[in-house]
N, C-alpha and C positions, 0 to 999 in steps of 0.2 A: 504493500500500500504506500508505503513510506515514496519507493522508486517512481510508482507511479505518478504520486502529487506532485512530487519533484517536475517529473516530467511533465504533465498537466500544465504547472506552474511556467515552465520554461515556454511551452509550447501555445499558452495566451497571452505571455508578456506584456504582448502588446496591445491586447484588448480591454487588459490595467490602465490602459493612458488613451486609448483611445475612444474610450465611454465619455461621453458627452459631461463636461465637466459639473454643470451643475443641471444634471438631470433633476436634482430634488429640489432643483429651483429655490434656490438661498442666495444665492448672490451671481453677478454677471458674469455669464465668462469671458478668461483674460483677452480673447479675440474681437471681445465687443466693448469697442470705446466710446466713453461720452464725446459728444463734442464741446466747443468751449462754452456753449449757453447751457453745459446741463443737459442736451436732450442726447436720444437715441436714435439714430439710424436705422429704419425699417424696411426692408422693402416687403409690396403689396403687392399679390398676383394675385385679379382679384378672381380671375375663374372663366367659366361659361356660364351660361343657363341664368338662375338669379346672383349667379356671384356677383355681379358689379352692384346689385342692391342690396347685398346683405355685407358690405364690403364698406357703402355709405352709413350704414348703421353702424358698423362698428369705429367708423371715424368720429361719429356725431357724437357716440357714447363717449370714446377714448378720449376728445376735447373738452366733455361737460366734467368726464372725472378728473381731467387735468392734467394725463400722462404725459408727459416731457418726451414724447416723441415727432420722427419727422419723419413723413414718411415718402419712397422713393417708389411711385404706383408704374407696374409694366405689365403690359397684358400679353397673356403667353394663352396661343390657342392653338388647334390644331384644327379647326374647322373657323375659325371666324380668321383668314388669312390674312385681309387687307386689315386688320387691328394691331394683331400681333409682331410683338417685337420678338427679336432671334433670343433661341435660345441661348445661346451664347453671351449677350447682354445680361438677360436673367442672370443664368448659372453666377458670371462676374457679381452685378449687383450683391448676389445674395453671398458669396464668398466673402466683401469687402466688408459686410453691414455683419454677419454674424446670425443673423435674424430677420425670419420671414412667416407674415402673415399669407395663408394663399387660400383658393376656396377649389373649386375642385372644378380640372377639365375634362373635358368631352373628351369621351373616348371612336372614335367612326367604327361598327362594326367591318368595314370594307375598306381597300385601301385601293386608290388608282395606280399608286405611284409603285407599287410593288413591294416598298417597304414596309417588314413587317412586323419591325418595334417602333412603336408608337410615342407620341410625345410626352408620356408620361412615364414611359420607362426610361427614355433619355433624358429625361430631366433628374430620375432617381439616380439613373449611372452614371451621370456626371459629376453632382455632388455625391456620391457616394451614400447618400442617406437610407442605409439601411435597416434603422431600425422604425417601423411605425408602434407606437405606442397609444393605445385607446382606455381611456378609463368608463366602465358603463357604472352607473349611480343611478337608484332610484332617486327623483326629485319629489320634494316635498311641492303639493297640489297639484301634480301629476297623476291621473290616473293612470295603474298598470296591475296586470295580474298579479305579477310579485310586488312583496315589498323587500326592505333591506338585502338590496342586493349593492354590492360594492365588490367589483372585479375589473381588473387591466389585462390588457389583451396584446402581447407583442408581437409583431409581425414582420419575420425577414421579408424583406420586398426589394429583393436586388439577383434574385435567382430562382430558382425550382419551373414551377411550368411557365414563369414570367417573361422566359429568356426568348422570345420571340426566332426559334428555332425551326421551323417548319418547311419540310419541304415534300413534295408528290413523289414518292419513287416509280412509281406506275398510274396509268390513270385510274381516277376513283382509288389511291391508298394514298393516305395523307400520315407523314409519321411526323409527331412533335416530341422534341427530346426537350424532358425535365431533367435541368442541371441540379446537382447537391453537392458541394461542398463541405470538406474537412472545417477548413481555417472558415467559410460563413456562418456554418454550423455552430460552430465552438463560440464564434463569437456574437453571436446571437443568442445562446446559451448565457454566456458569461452576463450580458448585459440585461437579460432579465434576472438572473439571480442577485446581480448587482442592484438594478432595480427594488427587485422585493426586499434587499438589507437595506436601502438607505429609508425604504418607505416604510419601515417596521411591517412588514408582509409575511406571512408565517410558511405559507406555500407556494411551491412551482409547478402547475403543470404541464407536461409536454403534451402536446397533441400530433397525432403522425397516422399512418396508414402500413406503417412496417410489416404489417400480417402478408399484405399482398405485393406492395412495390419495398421486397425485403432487400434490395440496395441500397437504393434512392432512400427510401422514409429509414431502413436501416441504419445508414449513416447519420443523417441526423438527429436519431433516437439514441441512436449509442455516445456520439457529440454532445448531447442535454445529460445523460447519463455520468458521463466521464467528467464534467464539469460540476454537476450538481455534488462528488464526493469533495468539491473545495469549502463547500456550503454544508457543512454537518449541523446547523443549525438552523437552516433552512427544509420544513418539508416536501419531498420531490415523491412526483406521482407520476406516471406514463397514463393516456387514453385514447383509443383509436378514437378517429375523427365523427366516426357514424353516432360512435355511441355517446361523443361529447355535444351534438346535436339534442339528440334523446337528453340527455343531463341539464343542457343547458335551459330548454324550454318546459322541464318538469322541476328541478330545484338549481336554481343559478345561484344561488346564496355560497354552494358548496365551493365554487371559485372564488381563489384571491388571486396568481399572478399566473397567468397561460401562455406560453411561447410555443409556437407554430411556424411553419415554411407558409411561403408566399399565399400559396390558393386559399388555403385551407382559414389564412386570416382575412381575406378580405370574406367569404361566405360566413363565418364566424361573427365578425363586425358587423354583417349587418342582420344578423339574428338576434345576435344581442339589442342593436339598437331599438329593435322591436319588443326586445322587453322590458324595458324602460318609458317608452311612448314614442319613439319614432326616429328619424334620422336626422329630425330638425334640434334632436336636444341632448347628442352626445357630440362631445370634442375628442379631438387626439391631435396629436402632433409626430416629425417622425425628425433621424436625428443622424448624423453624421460625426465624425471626431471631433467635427471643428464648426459646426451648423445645426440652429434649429428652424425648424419650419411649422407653425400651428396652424392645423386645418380641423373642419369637420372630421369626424370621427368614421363616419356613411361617407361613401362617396358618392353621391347621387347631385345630379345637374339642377331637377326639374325644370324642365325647359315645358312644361306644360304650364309653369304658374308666370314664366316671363311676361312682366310688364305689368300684370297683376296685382302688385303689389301686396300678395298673400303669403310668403313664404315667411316659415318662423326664423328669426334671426339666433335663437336663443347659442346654438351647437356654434356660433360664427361668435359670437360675443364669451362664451365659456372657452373657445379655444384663445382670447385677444388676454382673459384672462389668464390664461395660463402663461400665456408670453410675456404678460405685466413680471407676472410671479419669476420667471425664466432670467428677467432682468434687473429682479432685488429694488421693484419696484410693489411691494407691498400694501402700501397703503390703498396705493391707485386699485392695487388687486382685490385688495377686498372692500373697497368700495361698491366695484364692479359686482363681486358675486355675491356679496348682499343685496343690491339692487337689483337683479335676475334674480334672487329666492323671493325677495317681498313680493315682485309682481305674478310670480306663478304661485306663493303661496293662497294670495289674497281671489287671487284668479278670475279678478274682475274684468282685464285686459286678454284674452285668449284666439291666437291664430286660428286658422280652420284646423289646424290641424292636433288641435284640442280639444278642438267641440266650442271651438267661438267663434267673432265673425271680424274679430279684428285684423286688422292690416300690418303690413310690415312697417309701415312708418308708426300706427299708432303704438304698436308695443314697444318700439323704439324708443318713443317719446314717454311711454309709461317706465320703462326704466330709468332714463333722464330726471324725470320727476320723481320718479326715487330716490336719485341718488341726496 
């Protein structure tokens, strides 16, 4: 055991240093500097679909609470072309500033151009940001099936079936090769067990499909394993994906911190967001060595409510809070998520997508006047 930890230890070294510095959000990390007036450098991608209005919400909020930010807005699309700035722009921005607020973009089922990773994989493998982190919270005046449920959900999202690998070897046979990774593995591993120490988190669970793709899910299941014996004080659990489905929508309570390969968290995330009340009122963020990004937690557009002015802002405003927290800007943070609790507690002010008939500027404005 001894030789093994040893070698564990040598062989994550560097996902000791390359864990996002203040994941637990205590203070800025050392890549993100003020400038002379006191503020912060932002940049905003605001999305597709309602992101550019749930993007003004979260400006209106951020100047009524006062956050000492400035923000650097570039729209990064893959279907609104003549909008979009190059990725490449982005990538830079968001390297230079440390921190990024984004909302989520449009994925095309079809592609003309032949290419078949898409702008939001190359946005992940550019910055490297492979950890997504989702926390699911029942809210208070929120109705849901469950109640006290409180679990984080991590999601490698830089490999497994994401790798845009595809090709026909014959007509009508299409084969897509899911990559896994040693060193991704482990280090996706490390940085949820990481996770669950600094958040006082008691358990890990892996979630994988090792029964059937016993290489592939193998490797990364033995990687969560081989990492989890650094953590003797962390409890670790294995659960095939089927039956973490079945768990999840019969007792979710039973989760605290679940690390997963690519597919398996984004269908996960948006299960869970469904048992809390919807995709409009979970946050996450995702993370790189030297980069944080806070987005919705759902990745969903609605491009069915554009223009509409009905989409809930709440999942866009608890992720702007998190980025407050991210940059040891507390006060401002919990101004913020006190004034999102009074207004869903009180639940006078309610989206459509609560069972009210409020609008996105007016619950906007009901948290303003909370604050």
């Amino acid at each position: 055991m001894a030789n093994l930890t040893g070698l564990l230890r040598q062989g994550t070294k560097h996902f000791l240093t390359s864990t996002p510095r203040n994941l637990i959000h205590t203070s800025p990390s050392l890549n993100i500097l003020k400038n002379t007036d006191g503020t912060f450098n932002v940049t905003m991608v605001p999305g597709d679909g309602v992101g550019p209005e749930l993007m003004d919400s979260v400006q209106a909020v951020l100047k009524s609470v006062g956050a000492p930010l400035e923000f650097e807005q570039l729209h990064l699309s893959e279907v609104q072309h003549r909008h979009s700035t190059s990725l490449e722009h982005v990538v830079k921005s968001i390297n230079k500033n440390g921190v990024a607020i984004k909302g989520v973009i449009d994925i095309p089922t079809s592609t003309h151009t032949g290419e078949l990773q898409n702008l939001n994989q190359k946005f992940r493998n550019s910055l490297d940001i492979y950890a997504n982190v989702v926390r699911v919270k029942t809210l208070a005046g929120v109705k849901s099936r469950h109640k006290d449920v409180d679990f984080v959900i991590i999601r490698e999202q830089t490999e497994g079936e994401y790798t845009a690998l595809e090709h026909e070897s014959i007509k009508g046979v299409v084969e897509s090769l899911k990559v896994v990774t040693a060193g991704k593995s482990r280090r996706i591993a490390k940085f949820a067990f990481d996770y669950a120490t600094r958040h006082g988190r008691k358990k890990v669970t892996a979630v994988h499909k090792a029964n059937i793709m016993k290489l592939g899910d193998g490797l990364f299941l033995k990687s969560c394993t081989d990492i989890a014996k650094l953590y003797p004080e962390i409890e670790f659990e294995t659960m095939i994906v089927d039956n973490t489905t079945m768990q999840l929508v019969s007792k979710p309570q039973q989760f605290d911190v679940m690390v997963m390969p690519n597919l398996y968290g984004n269908i996960i995330s948006n299960i869970a967001a469904g048992l809390v009340g919807g995709a409009g009122l979970v946050s996450g963020g995702s993370f790189s060595a030297n980069v944080a990004i806070f987005e919705p937690g759902a990745r969903h557009t609605f491009d069915e409510a554009v223009g509409k002015g009905v989409a809930n802002p709440t999942a866009m405003l608890l992720s702007a809070a998190s980025m407050l927290d991210h940059l040891g800007l507390h006060k401002e943070r919990d101004l913020l998520r006190k004034a999102i609790d009074r207004v869903l507690t009180e639940g006078k002010v309610r989206t459509r997508d609560l069972g009210g008939y409020a609008t996105t500027l007016q619950f906007t404005n009901a948290v303003i006047n909370s604050l």
